[in-house]
C-alpha positions in Angstrom: -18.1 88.0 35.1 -20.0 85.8 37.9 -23.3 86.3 38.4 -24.3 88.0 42.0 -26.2 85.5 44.2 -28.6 87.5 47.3 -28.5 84.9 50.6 -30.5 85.6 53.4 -28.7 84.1 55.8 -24.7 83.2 55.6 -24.4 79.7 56.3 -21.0 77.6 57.4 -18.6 76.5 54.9 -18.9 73.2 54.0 -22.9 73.7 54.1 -22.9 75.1 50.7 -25.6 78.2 50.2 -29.1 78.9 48.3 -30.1 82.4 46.8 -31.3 83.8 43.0 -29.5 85.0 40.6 -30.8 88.5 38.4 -33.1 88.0 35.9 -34.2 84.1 37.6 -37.3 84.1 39.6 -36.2 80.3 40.5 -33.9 79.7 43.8 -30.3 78.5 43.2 -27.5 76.2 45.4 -24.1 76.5 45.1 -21.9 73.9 46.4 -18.1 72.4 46.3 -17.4 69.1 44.7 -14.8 66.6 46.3 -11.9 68.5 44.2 -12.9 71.7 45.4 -14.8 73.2 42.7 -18.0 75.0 43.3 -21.3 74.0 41.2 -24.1 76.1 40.8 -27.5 74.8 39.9 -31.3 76.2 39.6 -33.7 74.4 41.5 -36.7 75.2 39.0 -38.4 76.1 42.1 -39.7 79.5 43.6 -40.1 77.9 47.1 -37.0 77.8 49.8 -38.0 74.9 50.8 -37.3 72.9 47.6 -34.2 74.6 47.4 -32.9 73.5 50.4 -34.0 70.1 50.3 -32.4 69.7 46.7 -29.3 71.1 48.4 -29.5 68.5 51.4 -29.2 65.6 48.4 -26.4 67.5 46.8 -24.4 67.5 50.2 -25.2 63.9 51.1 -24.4 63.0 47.6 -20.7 64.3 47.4 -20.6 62.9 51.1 -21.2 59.5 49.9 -17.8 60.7 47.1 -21.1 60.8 44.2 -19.9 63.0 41.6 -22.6 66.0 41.1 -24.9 66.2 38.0 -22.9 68.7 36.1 -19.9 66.2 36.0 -22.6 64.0 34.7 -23.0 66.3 31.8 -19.1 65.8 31.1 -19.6 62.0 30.3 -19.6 61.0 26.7 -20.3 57.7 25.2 -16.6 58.0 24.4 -15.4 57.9 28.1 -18.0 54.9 28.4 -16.5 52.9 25.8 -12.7 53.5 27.7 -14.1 52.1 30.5 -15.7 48.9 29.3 -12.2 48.2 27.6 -10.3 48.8 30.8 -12.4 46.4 32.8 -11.9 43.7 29.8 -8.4 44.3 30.1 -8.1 44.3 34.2 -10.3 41.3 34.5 -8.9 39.4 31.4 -12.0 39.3 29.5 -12.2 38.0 26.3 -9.8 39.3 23.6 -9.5 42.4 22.4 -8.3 43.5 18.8 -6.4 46.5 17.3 -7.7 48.4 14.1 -5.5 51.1 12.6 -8.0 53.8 12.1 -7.6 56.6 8.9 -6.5 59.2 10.8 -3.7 57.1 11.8 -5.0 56.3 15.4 -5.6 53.0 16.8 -8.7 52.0 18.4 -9.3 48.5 20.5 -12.5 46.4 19.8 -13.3 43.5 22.3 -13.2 40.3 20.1 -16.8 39.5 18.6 -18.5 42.0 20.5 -19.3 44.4 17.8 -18.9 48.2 19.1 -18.5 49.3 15.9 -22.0 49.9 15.2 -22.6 51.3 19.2 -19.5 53.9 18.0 -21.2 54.9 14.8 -24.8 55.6 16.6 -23.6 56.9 19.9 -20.5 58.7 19.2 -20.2 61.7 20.8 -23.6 62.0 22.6 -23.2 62.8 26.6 -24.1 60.0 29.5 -27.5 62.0 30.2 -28.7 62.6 26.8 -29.0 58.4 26.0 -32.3 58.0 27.5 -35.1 55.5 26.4 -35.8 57.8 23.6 -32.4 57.3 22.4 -32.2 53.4 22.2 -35.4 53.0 20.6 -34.4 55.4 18.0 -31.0 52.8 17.9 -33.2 50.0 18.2 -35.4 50.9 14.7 -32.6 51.9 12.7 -31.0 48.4 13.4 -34.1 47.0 12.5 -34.7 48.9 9.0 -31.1 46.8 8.5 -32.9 43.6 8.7 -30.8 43.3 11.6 -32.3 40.2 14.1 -33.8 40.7 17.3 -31.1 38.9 19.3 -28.2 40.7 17.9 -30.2 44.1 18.7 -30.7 42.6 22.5 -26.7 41.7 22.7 -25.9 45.6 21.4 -28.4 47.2 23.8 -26.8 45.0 26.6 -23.6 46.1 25.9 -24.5 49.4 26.0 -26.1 48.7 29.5 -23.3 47.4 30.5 -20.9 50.1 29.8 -23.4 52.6 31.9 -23.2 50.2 35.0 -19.4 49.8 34.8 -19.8 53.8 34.6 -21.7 55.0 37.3 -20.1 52.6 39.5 -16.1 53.7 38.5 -16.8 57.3 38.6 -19.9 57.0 41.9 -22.6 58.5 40.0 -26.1 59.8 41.1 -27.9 58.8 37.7 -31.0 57.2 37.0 -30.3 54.6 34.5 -32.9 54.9 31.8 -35.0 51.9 30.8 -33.8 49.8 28.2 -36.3 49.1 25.2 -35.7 44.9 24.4 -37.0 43.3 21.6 -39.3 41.2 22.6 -38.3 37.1 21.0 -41.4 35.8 21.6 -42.3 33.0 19.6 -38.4 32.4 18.6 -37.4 30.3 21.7 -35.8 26.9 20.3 -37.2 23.8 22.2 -34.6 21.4 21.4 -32.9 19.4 23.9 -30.1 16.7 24.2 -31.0 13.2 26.4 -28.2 11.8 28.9 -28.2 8.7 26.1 -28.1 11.1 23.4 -25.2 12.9 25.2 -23.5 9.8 25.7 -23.6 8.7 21.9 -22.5 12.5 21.3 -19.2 12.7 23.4 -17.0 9.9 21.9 -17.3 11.8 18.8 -15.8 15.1 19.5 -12.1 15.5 19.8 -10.1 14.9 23.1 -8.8 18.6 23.7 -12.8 19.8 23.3 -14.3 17.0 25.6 -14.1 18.9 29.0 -15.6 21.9 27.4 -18.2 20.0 25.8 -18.8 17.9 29.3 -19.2 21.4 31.3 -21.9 22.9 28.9 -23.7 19.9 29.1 -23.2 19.8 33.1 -23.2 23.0 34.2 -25.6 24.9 32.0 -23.3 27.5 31.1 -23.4 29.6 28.3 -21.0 29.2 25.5 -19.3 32.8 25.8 -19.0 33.3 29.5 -17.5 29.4 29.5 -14.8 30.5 26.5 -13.9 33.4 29.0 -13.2 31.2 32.2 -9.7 31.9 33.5 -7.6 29.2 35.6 -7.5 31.6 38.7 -11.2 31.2 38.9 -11.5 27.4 39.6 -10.8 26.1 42.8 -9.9 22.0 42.5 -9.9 21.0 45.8 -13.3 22.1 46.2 -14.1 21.8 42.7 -15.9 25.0 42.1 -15.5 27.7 39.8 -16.3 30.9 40.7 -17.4 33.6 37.9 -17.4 37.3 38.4 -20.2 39.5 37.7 -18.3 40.9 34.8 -18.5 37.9 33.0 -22.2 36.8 33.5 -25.4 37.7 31.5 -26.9 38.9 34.8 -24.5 40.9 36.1 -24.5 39.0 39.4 -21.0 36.6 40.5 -21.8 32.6 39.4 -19.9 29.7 41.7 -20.1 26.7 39.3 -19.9 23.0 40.5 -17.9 20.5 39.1 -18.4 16.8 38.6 -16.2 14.6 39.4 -15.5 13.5 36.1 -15.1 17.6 35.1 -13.0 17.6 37.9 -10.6 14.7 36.6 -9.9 16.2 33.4 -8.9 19.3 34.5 -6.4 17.9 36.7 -5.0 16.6 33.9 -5.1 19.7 32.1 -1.5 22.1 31.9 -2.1 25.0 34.1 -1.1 28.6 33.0 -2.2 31.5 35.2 -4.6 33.7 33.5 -5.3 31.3 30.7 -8.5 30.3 29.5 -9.5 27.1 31.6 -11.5 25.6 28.1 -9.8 25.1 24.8 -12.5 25.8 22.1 -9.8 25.7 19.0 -12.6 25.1 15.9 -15.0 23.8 18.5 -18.4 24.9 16.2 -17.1 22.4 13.4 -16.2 19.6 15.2 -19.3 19.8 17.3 -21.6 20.3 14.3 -19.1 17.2 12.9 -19.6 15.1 15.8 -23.4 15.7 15.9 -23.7 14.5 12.3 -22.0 11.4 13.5 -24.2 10.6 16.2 -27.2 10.8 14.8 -27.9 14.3 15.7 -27.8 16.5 13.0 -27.4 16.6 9.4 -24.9 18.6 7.3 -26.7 19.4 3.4 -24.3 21.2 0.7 -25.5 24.0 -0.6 -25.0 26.1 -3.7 -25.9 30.1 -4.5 -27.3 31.5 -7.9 -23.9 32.7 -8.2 -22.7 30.1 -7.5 -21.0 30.2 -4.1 -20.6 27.0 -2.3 -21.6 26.3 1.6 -22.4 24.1 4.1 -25.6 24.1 5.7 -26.2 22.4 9.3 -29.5 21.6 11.1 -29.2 19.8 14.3 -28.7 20.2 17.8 -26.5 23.3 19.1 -24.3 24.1 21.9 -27.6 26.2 23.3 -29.5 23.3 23.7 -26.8 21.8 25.7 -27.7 24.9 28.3 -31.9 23.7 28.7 -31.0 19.6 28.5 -28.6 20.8 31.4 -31.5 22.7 33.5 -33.9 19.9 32.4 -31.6 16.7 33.7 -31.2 18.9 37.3 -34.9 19.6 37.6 -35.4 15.7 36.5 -32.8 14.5 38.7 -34.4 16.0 42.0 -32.7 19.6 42.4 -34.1 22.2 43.9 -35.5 24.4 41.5 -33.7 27.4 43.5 -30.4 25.9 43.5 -30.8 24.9 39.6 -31.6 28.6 38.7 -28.4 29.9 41.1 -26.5 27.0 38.7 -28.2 28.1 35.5 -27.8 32.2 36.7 -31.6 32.6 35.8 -33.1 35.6 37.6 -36.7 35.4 37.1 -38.7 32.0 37.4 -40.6 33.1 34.3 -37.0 32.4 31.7 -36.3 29.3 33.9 -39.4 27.8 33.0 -38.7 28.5 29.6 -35.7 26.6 29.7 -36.7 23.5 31.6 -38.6 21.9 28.6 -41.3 19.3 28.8 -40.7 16.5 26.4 -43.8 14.2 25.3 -42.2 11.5 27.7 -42.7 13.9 30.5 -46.2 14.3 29.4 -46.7 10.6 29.2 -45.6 9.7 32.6 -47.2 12.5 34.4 -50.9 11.2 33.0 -49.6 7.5 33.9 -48.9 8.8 37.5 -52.2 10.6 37.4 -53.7 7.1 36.3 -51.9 5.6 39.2 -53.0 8.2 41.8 -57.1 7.3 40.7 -56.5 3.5 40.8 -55.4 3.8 44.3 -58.1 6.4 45.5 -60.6 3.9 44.0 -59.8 0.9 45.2 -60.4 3.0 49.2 
């Protein structure tokens, strides 16, 4: 049986209405939802005033279509995960894979992002209960699995991720908790590949993989967002491709310029909607291949106790690609604000990370220095 509510004063419907309940010394709000149904909620408060201004936000909220925070409660990491596959699957995302589960259902995975070990951790647990608390807790236990920093960054990210995509479908009022990083501090790599180097570098690697390798060397794009690049996306007659948010790191669209050399060899390319722009076919071997053949890296074979066999590579990456890339813009005169709108960098702090200082650099900026005294003491 409902609880009796006392008002004071009967207000209009549509205004919703404040009063206590028996046994409560705090003031209550009831209100309707978009779909009609009523909410009721305690304001933790003794004082009218409180009440009604809580009751103002609640209005204004499900004017703006917010959902109220007992729908919240509703939310599970399960719902979450749905979501994040649907928007893989309507913007074409990635690949995703199908696992027959033991009870005889099928669940989708997106290719190489691992959700199984989000599903084993969060499964279950409602949208308001994963709070800072929460992720640090998920954030040790990965960590007592030797598990490395990075890979603990990319799981917390994709867990970010599926609350942004959340709030946003279903126009929630939530305060997104703050998400505990692992700090990498002191695991940056430096390395970086010279435009002569680069040049040595390309006549190695295979013809299908040349414009891929070509735009992470130009464009300063990471590896995964390039693999995900869809033909509908680049525009050749102003040669431009534009990225959605959905796609970048930041979670901010990306338009991409193209070379003319890029450009070229895309127009050569066969064009099938909704196909990846970049064919990466066994792209990590013949890059670590071509590398070795240019001088810039080395393969060593290596052998276990138990005798398994393996081969180890040390060398430039495709990473380093991404800071040569931000280094030869900086170098080459761009403005350090249109590099980092290239690069997608947010914060000036990462950027400068990126663009490395090499000993040359060093070398001529004391020779310029020289310069500069000679000519002041000659005045």
């Amino acid at each position: 049986m409902a609880m009796k509510k006392t008002s004071t004063k009967k207000r209009e419907r549509g205004q919703g209405s404040i009063g206590k309940v028996p046994g409560s010394r705090f003031f209550y709000i009831w209100y309707y939802d978009n779909a009609g149904k009523q909410h009721r909620e305690s304001t933790g408060s003794e004082l009218r005033s409180v009440a009604q201004e809580l009751l103002n936000q609640r209005l204004a909220a499900m004017g703006r279509g917010e959902k109220s925070p007992t729908e919240i409660k509703s939310i599970r990491y399960e719902d979450m995960r749905q979501i994040l596959i649907e928007n893989y699957r309507e913007k074409k995302i990635g690949k995703l894979v199908e696992e027959n589960q033991a009870d005889g259902t099928v669940k989708v995975y997106p290719y190489k992002r691992n959700l199984k070990v989000l599903d084993e951790f969060f499964a279950g647990m409602r949208l308001d209960q994963m709070d800072t608390d929460v992720f640090r807790a998920f954030r040790k236990k990965r960590r007592d699995e030797n598990i490395d920093d990075s890979t603990i960054n990319r799981n917390l990210s994709l867990v970010r991720r599926m609350m942004n995509l959340t709030i946003r479908e279903k126009k929630l009022q939530f305060a997104k908790p703050y998400f505990p990083m692992v700090s990498e501090a002191g695991k940056v790599r430096k390395g970086f590949v010279t435009p002569e180097q680069f040049h040595k570098l390309m006549p190695q690697m295979p013809s299908h993989l040349k414009p891929y390798t070509l735009f992470l060397y130009e464009d300063v794009s990471r590896t995964t967002a390039a693999k995900d690049i869809r033909w509908p996306w680049v525009d050749l007659r102003e040669g431009i491709i534009e990225i959605p948010e959905e796609i970048t790191k930041t979670g901010d669209p990306q338009t991409i310029p193209l070379s003319d050399e890029l450009l070229n060899m895309l127009k050569k390319q066969f064009r099938q909607d909704d196909a990846p722009v970049f064919d990466t076919t066994n792209f990590r071997k013949e890059f670590q291949k071509a590398c070795v053949a240019a001088g810039l890296g080395k393969i060593t074979k290596m052998i276990s106790a138990k005798g398994y066999k393996w081969e180890k590579y040390e060398g430039v990456t495709p990473h380093d690609f991404r800071r040569s890339g931000i280094r030869n813009m900086v170098r080459a005169g761009v403005p350090e604000k249109i590099a980092m709108s290239i690069s997608g960098h947010k914060t000036r702090a990462v950027f400068d990370r990126y663009n490395i200082t090499s000993t040359d650099d060093v070398k001529d900026a004391i020779k310029t220095v020289s310069r500069y005294n000679k000519r002041k003491a000659r005045k």
